[in-house]
C-alpha positions as CSV (number, residue, x, y, z in Angstrom):
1,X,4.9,54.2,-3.3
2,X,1.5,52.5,-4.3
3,X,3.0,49.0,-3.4
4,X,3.4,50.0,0.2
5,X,0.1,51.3,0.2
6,X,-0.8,47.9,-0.9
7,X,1.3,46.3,1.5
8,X,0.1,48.3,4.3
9,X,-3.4,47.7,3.5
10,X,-3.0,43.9,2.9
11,X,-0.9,44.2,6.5
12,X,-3.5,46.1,8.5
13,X,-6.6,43.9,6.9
14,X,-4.1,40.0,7.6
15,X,-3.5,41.2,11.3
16,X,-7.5,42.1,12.3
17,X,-8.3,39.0,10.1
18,X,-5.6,36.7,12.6
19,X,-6.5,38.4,15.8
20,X,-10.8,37.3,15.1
21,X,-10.0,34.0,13.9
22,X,-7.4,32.9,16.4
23,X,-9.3,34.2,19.5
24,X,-12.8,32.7,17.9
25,X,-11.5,29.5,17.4
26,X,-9.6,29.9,20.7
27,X,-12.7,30.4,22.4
28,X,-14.7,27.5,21.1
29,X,-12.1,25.1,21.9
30,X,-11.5,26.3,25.2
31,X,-8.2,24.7,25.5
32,X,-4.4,24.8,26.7
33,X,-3.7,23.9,23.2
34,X,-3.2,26.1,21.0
35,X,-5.8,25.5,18.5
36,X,-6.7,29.3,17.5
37,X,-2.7,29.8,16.2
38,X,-2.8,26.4,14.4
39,X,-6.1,27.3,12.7
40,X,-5.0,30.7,11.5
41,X,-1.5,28.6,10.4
42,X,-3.3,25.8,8.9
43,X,-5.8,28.1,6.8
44,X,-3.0,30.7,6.1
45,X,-1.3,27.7,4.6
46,X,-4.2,26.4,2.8
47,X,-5.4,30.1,1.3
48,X,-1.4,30.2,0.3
49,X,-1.4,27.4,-2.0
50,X,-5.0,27.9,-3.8
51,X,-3.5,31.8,-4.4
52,X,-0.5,30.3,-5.5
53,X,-2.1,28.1,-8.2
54,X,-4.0,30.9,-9.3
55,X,-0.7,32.3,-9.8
56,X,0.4,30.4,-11.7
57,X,-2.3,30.4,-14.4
58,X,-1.9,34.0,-14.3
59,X,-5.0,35.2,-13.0
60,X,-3.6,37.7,-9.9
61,X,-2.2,41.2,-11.3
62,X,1.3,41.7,-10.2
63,X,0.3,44.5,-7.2
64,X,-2.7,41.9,-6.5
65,X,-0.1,39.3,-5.5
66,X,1.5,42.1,-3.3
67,X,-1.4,43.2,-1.6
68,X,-2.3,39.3,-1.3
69,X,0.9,37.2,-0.8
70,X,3.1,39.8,1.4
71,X,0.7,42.1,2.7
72,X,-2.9,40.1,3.4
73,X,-1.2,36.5,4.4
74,X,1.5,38.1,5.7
75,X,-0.3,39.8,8.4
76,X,-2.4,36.4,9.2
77,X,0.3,34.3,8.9
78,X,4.2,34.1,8.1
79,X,3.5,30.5,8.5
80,X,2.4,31.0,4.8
81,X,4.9,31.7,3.4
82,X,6.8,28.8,5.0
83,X,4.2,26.4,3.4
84,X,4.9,27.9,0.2
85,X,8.4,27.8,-0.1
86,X,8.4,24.7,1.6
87,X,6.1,23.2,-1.3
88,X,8.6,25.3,-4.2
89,X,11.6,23.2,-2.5
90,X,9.8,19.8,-3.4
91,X,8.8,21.2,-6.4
92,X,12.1,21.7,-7.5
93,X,13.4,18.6,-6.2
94,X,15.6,20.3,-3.4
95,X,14.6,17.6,-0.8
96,X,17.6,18.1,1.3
97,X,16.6,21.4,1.5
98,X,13.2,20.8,1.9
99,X,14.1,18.9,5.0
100,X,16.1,21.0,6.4
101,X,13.7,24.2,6.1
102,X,11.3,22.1,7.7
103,X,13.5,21.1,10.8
104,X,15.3,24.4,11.0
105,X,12.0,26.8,10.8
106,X,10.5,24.5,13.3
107,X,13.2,23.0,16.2
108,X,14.9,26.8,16.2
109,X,12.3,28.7,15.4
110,X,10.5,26.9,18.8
111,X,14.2,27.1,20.3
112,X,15.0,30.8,19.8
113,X,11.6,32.1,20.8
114,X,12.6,29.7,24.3
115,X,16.0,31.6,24.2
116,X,14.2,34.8,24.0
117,X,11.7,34.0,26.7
118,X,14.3,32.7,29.1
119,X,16.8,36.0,28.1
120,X,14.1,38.3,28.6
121,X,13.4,36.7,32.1
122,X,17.0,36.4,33.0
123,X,17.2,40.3,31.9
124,X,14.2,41.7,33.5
125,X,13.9,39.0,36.4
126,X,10.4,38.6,36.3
């Protein structure tokens, strides 16, 4: 039970720490791009790996790597975690799979959430 507290904490904290830094950034750039979601991607990414290293040398406690890893990053960002497993592929020398993580979790990631939009519109005819 104390693991989903942990999880919901990490959770609550990741998703008020995403909403302020995308809409900050989002603000000072001022722009049709969106620079605010690539910021909180690009850092979520960045935070990922330095954790993740840590890791490694055994420095996080197991529920410390819950509330961080799944809880806290996974709030800000699910991008994360694609970084991550993305980097574990190469790691492990699965470049085909690497690859096709990278082109799958992009080109249909980008295409079902299009498929969605135009569902939803087609359902609800706004």
């Amino acid at each position: 039970m104390f693991k989903y507290l942990l999880l919901g904490i990490g959770g609550a904290v990741g998703t008020v720490c995403r909403y302020v830094a995308q809409g900050a950034v989002q603000r000072i750039t001022d722009a049709v791009f969106p620079w605010g979601t690539l910021a909180v991607n690009l850092s979520g990414s960045l935070v990922i790996g330095f954790l993740w290293g840590m890791h490694e040398a055994e420095v996080i406690s197991p529920n410390m790597r819950i509330f961080l890893f799944i809880g806290l990053l996974g709030g800000y960002t699910t991008f994360s975690a694609f970084s991550l497993e993305s980097i574990n592929l190469i790691r492990e020398g699965e470049i085909k799979y690497f690859v096709l993580n990278m082109l799958a979790s992009n080109i249909l990631g980008v295409a079902l959430a299009f498929g969605g939009f135009i569902l939803s519109k087609n359902i609800f005819r706004l």
